[in-house]
Short mmCIF file of the C-alpha atoms (twelve columns), coordinates in Angstrom:
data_MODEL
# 
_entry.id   MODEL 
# 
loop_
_atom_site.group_PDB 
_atom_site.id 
_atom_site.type_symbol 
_atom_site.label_atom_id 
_atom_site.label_alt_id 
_atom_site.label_comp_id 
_atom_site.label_asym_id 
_atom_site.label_seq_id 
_atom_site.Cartn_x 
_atom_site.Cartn_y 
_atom_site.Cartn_z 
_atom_site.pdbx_PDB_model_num 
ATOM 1  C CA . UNK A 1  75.504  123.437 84.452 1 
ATOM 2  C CA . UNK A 2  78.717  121.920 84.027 1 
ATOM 3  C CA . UNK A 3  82.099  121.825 82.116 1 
ATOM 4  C CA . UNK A 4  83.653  118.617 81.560 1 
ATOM 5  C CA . UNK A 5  88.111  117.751 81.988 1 
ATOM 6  C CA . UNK A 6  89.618  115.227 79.582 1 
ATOM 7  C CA . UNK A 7  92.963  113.478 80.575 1 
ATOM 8  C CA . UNK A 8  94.764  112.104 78.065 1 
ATOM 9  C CA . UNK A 9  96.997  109.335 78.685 1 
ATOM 10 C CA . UNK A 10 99.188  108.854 82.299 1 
ATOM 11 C CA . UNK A 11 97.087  111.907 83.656 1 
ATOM 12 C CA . UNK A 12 93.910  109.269 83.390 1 
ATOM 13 C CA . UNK A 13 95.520  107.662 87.085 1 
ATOM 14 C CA . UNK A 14 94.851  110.963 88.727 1 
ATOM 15 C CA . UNK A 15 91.044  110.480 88.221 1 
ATOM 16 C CA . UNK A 16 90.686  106.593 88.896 1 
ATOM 17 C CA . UNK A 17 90.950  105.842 85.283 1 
ATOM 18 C CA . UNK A 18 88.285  107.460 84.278 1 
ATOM 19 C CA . UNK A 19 88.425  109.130 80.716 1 
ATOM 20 C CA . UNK A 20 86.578  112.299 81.216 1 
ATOM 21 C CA . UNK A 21 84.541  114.093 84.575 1 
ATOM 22 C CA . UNK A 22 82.289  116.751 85.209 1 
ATOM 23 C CA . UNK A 23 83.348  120.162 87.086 1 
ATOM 24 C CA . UNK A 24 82.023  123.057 87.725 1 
ATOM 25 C CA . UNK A 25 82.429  126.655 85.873 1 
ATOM 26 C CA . UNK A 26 83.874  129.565 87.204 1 
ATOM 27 C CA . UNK A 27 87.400  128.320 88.666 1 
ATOM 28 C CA . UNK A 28 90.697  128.679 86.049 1 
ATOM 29 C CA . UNK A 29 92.307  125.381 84.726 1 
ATOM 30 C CA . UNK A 30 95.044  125.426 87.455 1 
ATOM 31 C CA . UNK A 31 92.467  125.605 90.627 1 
ATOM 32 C CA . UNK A 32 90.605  122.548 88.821 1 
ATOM 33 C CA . UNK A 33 93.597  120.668 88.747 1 
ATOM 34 C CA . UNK A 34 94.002  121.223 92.416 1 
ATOM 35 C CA . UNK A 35 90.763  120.354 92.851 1 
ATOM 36 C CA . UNK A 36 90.970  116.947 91.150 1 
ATOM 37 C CA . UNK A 37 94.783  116.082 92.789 1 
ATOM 38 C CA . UNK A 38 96.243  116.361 89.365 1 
ATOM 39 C CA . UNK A 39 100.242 118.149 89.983 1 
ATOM 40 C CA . UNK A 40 99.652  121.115 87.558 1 
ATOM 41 C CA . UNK A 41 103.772 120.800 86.763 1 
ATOM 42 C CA . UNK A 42 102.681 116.861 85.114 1 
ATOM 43 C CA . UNK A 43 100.340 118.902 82.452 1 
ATOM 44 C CA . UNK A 44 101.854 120.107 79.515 1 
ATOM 45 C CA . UNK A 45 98.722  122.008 78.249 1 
ATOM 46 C CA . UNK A 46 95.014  122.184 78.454 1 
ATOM 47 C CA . UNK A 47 93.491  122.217 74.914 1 
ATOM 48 C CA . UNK A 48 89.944  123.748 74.396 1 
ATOM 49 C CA . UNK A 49 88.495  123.084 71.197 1 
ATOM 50 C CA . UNK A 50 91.698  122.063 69.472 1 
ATOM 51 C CA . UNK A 51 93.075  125.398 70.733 1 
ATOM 52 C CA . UNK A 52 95.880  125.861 73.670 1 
ATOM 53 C CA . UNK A 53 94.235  127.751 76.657 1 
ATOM 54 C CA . UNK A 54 96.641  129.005 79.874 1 
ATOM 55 C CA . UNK A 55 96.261  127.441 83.019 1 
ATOM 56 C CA . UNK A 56 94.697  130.963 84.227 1 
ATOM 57 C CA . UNK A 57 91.859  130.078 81.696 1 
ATOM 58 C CA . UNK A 58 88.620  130.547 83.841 1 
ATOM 59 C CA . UNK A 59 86.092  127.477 82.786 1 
ATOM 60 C CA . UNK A 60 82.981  128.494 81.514 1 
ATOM 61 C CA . UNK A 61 80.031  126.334 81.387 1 
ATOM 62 C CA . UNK A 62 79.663  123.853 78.783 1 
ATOM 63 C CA . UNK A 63 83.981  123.421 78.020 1 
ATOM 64 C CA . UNK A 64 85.554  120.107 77.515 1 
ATOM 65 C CA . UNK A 65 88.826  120.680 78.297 1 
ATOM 66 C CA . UNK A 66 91.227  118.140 77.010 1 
ATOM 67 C CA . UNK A 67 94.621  117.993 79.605 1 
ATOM 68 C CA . UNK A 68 97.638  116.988 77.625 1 
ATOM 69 C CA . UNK A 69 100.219 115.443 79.982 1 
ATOM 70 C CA . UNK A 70 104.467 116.230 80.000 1 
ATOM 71 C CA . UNK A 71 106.505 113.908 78.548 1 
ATOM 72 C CA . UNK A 72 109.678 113.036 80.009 1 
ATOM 73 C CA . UNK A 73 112.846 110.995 78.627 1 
ATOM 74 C CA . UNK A 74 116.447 110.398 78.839 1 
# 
């Protein structure tokens, strides 16, 4: 099976645009990100089910983990 990774916002350029893709279980948030290319210092938090998860999270099968990117000003 499969869990699925949401960028929001900015961190949608890291993954061609695209609003949501498929990964597999069994790595933790921060070895996804590597996975993908996305920097894991340009995500804020990882949100699963409304609910802020570590980067150490391990994935399970069937997650939709929503990525929530920094915000930076002046």
């Amino acid at each position: 099976m499969s869990a699925t990774i949401r960028p929001i916002g900015m961190l949608k350029s890291y993954l061609g645009g695209q609003s949501e893709v498929a990964v597999e279980p069994g790595r933790t948030i921060r070895e996804t990100l590597e996975a993908l290319g996305i920097p894991s210092a340009v995500v804020a938090g990882a949100l699963l089910n409304d609910v802020l998860k570590s980067k150490d999270y391990c994935i399970r099968d069937g997650d939709v983990i929503k990525l929530i990117a920094v915000i930076g000003g002046g």
